[in-house]
N, C-alpha and C positions, 0 to 999 in steps of 0.2 A: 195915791199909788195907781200908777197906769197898767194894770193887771191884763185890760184886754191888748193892749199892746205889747205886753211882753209875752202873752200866751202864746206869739208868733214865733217869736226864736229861745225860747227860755232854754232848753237844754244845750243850744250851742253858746250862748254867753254865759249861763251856769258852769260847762263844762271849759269853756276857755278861764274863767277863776279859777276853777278848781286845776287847771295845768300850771296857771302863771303858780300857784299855793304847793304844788309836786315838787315842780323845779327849782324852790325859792328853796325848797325845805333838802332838796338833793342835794343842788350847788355845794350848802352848809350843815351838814348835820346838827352843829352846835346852838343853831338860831333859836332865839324865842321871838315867840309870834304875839306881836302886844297889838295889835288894830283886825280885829277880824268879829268882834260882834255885831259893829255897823252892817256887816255885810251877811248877817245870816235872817236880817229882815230887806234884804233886797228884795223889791219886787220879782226880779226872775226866780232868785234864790226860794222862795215862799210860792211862788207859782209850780215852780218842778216838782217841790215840796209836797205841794199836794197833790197833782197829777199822781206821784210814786204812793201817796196816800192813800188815793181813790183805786188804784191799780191793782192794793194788796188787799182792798176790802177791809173789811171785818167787824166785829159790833161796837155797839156802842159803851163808852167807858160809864163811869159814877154818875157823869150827867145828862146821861140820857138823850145825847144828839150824836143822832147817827148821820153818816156821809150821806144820803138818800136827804136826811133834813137840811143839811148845810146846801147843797142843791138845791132845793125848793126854795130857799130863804133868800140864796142872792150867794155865790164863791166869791165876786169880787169882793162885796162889802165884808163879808166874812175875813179874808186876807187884810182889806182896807184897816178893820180893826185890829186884827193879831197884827199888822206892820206899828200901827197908831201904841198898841202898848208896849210891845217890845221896845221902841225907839224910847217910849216917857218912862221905862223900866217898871212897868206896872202890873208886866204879867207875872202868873202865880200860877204852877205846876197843879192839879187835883189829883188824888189821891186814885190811886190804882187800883180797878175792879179784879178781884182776885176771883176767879175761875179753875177748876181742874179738868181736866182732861184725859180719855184713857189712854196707858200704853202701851204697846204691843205685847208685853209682860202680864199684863193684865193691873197694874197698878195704875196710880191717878198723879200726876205730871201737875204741879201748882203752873198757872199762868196768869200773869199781867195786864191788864188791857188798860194801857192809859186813853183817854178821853181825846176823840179824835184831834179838839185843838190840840194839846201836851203833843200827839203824833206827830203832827205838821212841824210844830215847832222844833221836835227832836231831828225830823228828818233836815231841815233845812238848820241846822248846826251841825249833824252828822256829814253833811253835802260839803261846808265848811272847813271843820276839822279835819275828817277824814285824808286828804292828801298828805296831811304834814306828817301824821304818822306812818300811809300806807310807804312815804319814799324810807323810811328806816324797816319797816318790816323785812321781815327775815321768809327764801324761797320755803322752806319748811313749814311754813300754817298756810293752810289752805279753808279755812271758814270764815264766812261773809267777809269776803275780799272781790273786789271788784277783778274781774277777767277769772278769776278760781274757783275751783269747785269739786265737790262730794268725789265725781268723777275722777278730777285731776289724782286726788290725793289717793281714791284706789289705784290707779297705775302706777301710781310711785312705790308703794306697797307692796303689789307685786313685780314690779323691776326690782326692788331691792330682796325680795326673797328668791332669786336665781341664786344668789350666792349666802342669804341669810340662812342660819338655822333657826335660831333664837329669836323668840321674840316676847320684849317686856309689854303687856298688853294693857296700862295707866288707866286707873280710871279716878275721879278726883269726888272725892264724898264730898257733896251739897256746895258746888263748886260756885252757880250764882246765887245761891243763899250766903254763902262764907265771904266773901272779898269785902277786904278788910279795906274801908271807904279813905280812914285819912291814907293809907300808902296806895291806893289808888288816885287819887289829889296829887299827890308828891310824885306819880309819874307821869299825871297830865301837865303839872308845872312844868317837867321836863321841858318840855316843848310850847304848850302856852303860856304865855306872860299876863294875858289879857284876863283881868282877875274879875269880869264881869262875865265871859264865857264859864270861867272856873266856877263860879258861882252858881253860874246856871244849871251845869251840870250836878253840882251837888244838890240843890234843891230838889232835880229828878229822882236824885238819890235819896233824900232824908222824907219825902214826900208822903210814902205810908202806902199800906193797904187797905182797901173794904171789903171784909167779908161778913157774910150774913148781917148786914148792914153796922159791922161793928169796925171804927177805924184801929189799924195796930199802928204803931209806929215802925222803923227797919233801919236797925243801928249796923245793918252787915248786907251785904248782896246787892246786885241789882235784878228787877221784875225782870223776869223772863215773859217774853214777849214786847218787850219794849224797843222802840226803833233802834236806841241810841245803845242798847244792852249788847248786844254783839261786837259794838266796837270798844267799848267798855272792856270787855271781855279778853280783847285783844291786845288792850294796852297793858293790861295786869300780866296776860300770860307773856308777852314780847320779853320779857327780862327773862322768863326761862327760856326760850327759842336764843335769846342771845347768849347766855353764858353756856347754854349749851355748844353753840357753832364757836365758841372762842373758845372753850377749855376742853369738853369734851366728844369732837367729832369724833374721832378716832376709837370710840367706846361702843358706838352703834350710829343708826340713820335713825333720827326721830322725824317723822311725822305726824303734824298736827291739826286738827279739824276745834274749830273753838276748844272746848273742853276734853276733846276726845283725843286722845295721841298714842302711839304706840313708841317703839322702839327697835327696831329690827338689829339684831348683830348674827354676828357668826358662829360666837360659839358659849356655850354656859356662862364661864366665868365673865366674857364680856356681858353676857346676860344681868348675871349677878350685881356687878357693878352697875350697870346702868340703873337696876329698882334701886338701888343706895344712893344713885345720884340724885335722879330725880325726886326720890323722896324727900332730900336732905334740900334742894331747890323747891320742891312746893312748899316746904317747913318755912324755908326765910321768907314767905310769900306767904302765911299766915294760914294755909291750906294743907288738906291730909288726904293721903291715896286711901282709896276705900278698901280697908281692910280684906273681905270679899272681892271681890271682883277685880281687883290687882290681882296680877297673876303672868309670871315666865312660863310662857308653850315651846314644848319642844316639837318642831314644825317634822320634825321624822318620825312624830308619832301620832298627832293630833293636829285642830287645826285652831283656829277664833273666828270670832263673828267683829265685823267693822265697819261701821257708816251703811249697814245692812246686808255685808256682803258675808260669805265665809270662804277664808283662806283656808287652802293647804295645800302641800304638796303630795305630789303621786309620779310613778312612771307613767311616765309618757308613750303612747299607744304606737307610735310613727317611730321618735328617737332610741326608747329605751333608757332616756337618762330621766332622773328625778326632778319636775317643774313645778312650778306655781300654777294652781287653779283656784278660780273665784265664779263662786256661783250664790243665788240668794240665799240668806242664811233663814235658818226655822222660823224665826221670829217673824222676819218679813215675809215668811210664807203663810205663815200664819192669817199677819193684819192683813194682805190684801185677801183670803178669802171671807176672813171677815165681813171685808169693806162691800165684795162681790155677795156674798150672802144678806147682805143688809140690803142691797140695791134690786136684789131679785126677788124677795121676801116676798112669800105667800100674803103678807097679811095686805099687801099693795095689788090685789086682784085687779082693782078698779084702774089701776092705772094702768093707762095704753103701753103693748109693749113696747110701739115706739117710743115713746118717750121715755121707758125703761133705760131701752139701749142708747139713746139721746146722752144719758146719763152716767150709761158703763162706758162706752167707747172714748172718752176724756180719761178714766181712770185706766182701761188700757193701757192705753198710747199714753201717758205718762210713766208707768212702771215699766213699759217695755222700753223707752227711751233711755231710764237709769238704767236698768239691768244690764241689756244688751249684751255691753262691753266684756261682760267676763262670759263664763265657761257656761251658759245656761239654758243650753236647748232643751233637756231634760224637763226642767222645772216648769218652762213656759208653755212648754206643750201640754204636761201636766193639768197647769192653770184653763189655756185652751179648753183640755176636755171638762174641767170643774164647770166652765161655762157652759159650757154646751149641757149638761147636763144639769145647770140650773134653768136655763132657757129652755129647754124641752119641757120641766115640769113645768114651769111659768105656762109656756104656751099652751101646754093641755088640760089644764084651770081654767084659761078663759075663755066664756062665752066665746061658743064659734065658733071655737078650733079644737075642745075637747070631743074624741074619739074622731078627728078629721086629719092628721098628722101619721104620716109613718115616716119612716128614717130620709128616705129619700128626699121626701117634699118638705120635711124640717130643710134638710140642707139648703136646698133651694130657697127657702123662704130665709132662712139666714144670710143666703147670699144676696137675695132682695133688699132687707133690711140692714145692710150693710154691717154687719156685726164684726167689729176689729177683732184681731188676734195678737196675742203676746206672742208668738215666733211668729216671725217671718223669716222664711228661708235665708239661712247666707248670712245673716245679723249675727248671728252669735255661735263662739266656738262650743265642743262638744266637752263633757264632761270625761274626765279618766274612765 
């Protein structure tokens, strides 16, 4: 495999397959795709592969070689080999380091780590497949889809609540622990023919966990955190996104983010129907809306929380008529001071405070990026002054600068230190 000759253009001949695979699969909705394994050990296809690999970071799975070592050891011969067994059908999935994580709720989030090889290899079939289903996908889901995003899906939300009252707010109990593997097969066959891809895929699936060094096995779900797991995701829920736009548009506007969707209508009883719909569609799909947290908000009294945001409506300060506002919701107010209290923690004296702020100013400028777009000048200024008043005690802890600080010369020194802010003038509308 010519790895360093293809690391020259890999994403533009990567990316011309993956259009000639769009338009082959657009032209024909009906086609099965029976020749597309060869090609997800293509050298480019296995170079982009890991490039997107290295790009998202993260630990190391069951055996213990992390991206940092495959680096040290040689990428090409790394690639050389995963191309070598792929081709003689020799490779073999390992088992996925089970991990928890917290969640803004304050509970622990199971995660997946497969073994960086398993990543590469997921990505660079992901890279493959991916077209054939994205040309059937339906404008209504809006998670991991290429061109779409968190964003997209809150402005649809509130465009559709100018005239929405109602809304069914879906939430799907142990949705990648539940998916139910053989009718997930039978709607990859849809479209793949190529019963060595199929294969492959089920392997990721039937493959197992390790926790506390105990292996389980997993007759239901796919690992959450796995490459190939979001698109998985996508293909299972694509049958409700379709029978919904083909029988029931006319009932409400669903919006969908992988597992997350709502349901916006106009008035109760469309409300009403739409939880009997969808409930009665995750049923045939082998899935149940969580008893809890399913729930119809009457939008002229209360509001929800979604993809981090909280809707509601209010008069309007200028018109006087009743609009959509979005601004961060509790939860997300919550994790980032959190995340900001963790980074400025007393117990980290020693550490410079530049390199403090080195560390907050990425996590800024990331949550002000999402935020932005809705109603949230309140909040972020808010966050602002949390900082500011984490950074002052920070800075009069350490050697140097304790009892040397007054209001003024903090400022200044903040301005020095370039310390980012969550509002910036003019970015973001006001709250009701």
């Amino acid at each position: 495999m010519h790895a360093r000759k293809s690391q020259h253009h890999p994403k533009e001949t990567s990316r011309q397959l993956q259009r000639r695979l769009y338009l082959a699969a657009k032209r024909n909705g009906q086609r099965h795709f029976h020749a597309l394994y060869d090609r997800i050990f293509r050298p480019d296809i296995l170079w982009r592969a890991w490039q997107e690999v290295q790009a998202n970071g993260g630990a190391a799975g069951v055996d213990g070689v992390s991206i940092e070592g495959i680096e040290s050891q040689g990428v090409e011969s790394f690639l050389q080999t995963l191309a070598t067994d792929l081709k003689a059908k020799r490779y073999r999935p390992q088992p996925v380091l089970r991990v928890y994580i917290p969640k803004p709720d304050g509970r622990q989030r199971p995660l997946g780590i497969p073994t960086v090889r398993d990543r590469v290899v997921q990505q660079a079939c992901r890279m493959v497949v991916e077209p054939l289903f994205e040309a059937d996908f339906l404008p209504c889901s809006f998670g991991f889809r290429p061109k779409r995003s968190a964003g997209q899906a809150v402005q649809q939300i509130k465009e559709a609540l100018v005239r929405g009252w109602w809304v069914v707010d879906v939430d799907i109990q142990g949705f990648f622990d539940t998916i139910d593997h053989d009718r997930l097969r039978s709607l990859v066959k849809r479209c793949i023919s190529d019963r060595r891809v199929v294969k492959l895929m089920g392997q990721w699936l039937k493959v197992g966990v390790l926790e506390d060094g105990q292996w389980h096995p997993t007759t239901l779900g796919t690992p959450q955190g796995g490459v190939i797991s979001p698109l998985l995701a996508n293909i299972y829920l694509h049958e409700l996104d379709q029978r919904w736009t083909d029988h029931h548009f006319s009932v409400g506007r669903l919006i969908r983010y992988a597992d997350d969707m709502v349901v916006v209508c106009r008035s109760k009883i469309k409300a009403e129907q739409a939880f009997h719909i969808i409930g009665h569609l995750l049923e045939s799909l082998h899935l149940t809306l969580h008893p809890m947290k399913t729930r119809m908000v009457d939008m002229g009294k209360e509001g929800f929380d979604f993809l981090g945001f909280h809707f509601h409506k209010s008069k309007s300060r200028k018109t006087g008529k009743i609009v959509p506002y979005i601004w961060p919701g509790q939860q997300a107010m919550k994790y980032i001071r959190s995340r900001i209290r963790h980074r400025t923690d007393r117990s980290g004296q020693r550490i410079p405070l530049a390199e403090v702020i080195a560390h907050l100013n990425p996590l800024i400028r990331g949550w002000r990026t999402y935020f932005r777009m809705g109603n949230a000048t309140k909040k972020l200024q808010d966050l602002d002054r949390y900082v500011r008043q984490r950074l002052w005690s920070a800075a009069r802890l350490r050697k140097g600068l304790k009892g040397c600080l007054d209001r003024g010369s903090f400022d200044h020194w903040m301005r020095q230190c370039g310390v980012e802010y969550f509002y910036l003038s003019g970015i973001c509308g006001q709250e009701p």
